[in-house]
C-alpha positions as CSV (number, residue, x, y, z in Angstrom):
1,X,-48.5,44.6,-18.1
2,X,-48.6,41.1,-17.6
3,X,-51.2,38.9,-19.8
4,X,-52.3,35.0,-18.5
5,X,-51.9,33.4,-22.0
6,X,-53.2,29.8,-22.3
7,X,-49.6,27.3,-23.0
8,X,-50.8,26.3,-26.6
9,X,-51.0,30.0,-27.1
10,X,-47.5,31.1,-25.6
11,X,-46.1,28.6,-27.0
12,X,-47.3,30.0,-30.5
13,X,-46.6,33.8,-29.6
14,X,-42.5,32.5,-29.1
15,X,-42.7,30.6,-32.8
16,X,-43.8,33.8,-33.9
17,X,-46.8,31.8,-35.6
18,X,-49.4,33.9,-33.8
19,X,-49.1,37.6,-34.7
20,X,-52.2,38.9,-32.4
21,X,-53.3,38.1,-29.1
22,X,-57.1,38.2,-28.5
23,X,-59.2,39.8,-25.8
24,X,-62.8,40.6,-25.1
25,X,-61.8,43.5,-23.3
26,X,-58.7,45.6,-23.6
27,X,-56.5,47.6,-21.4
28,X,-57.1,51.1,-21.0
29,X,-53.6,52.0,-20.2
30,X,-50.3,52.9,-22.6
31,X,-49.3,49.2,-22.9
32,X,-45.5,48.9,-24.1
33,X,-44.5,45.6,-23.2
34,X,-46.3,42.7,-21.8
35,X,-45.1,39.9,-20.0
36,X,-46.4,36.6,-20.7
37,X,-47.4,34.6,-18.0
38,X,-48.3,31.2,-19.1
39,X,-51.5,29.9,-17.6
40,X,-51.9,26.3,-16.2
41,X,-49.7,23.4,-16.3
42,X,-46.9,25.6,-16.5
43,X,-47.8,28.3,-14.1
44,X,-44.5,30.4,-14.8
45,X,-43.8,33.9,-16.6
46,X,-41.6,32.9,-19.5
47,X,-41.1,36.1,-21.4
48,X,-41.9,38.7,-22.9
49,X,-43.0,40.6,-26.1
50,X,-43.7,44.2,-27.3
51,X,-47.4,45.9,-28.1
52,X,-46.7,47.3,-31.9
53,X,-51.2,48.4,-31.6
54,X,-54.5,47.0,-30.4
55,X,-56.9,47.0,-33.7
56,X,-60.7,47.3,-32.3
57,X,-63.6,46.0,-34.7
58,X,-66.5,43.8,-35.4
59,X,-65.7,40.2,-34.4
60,X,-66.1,39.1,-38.2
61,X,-64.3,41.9,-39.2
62,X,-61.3,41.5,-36.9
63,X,-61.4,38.2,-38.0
64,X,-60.9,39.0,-41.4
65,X,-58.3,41.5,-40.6
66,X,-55.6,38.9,-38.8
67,X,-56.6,35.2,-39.2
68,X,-53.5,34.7,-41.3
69,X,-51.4,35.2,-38.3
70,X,-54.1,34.7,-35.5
71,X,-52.4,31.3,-34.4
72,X,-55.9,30.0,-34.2
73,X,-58.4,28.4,-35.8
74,X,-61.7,30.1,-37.1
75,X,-63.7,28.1,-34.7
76,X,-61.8,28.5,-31.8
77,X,-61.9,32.3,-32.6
78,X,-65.3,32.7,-33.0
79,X,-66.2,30.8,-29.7
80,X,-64.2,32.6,-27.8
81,X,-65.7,35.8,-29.1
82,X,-69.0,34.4,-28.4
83,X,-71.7,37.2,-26.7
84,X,-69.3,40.1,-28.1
85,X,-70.2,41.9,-30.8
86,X,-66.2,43.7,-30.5
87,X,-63.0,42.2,-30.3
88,X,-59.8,43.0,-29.8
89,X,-56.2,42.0,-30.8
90,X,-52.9,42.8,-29.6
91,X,-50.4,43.4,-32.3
92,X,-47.3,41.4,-31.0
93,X,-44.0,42.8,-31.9
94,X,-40.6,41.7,-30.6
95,X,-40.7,38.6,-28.4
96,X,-38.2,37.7,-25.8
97,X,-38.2,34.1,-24.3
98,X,-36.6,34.7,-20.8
99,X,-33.5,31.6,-20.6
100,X,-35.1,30.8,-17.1
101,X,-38.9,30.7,-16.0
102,X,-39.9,32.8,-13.4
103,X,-41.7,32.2,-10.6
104,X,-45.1,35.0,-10.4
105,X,-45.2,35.5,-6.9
106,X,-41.6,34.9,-6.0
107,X,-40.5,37.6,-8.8
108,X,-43.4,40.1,-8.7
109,X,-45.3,39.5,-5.8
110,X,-48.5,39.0,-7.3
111,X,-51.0,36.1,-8.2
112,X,-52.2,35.1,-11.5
113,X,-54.4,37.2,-13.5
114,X,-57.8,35.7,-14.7
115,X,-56.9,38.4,-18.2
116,X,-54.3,40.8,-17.4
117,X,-52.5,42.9,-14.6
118,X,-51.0,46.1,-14.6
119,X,-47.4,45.6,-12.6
């Protein structure tokens, strides 16, 4: 699977300082491993991390449940949630920063994702 994740975010994931990714809507598929691709300036896929669960709950709640490693503010959270009474949160596991950036269409032939993509 491969996940557009906002630079400031990425970035965060590979410092290990963010612990969950966040989504409005999940994927409905057996997700092992996504690749991250990271959105705009960059534009490139730059690695990689393991799916260790998705937790599903009240936005609050999920809140409550990861904000110490949610790599985000409370605010930030809580607008991007806004309109959805669920939320969801990728459980990051390993990550793997790939040595060289790679190009999205050159290396998989696809476009950028407005969310995710199954490759």
């Amino acid at each position: 699977m491969l996940l557009s994740i906002k630079p400031v975010y990425a970035e965060a994931i590979f410092a290990r300082k963010k612990r969950f990714e966040f989504r409005r809507s999940i994927f409905r598929n057996d997700v092992q491993i996504v690749i991250v691709y990271m959105s705009s300036p960059v534009m490139q896929v730059v690695g990689e991390f393991s799916v260790d669960g998705v937790i599903t709950d009240d936005v609050a709640d999920l809140w409550n449940r990861t904000e110490r490693h949610a790599g985000i503010d409370r605010e930030a959270f809580m607008e991007y949630f806004t309109g959805k009474d669920k939320g969801h949160a990728i459980r990051i596991g390993n990550v793997r920063r790939y040595e060289e950036p790679r190009d999205l269409l050159v290396t998989y032939g696809v476009r950028p994702p407005q969310s995710f993509l199954y490759l």
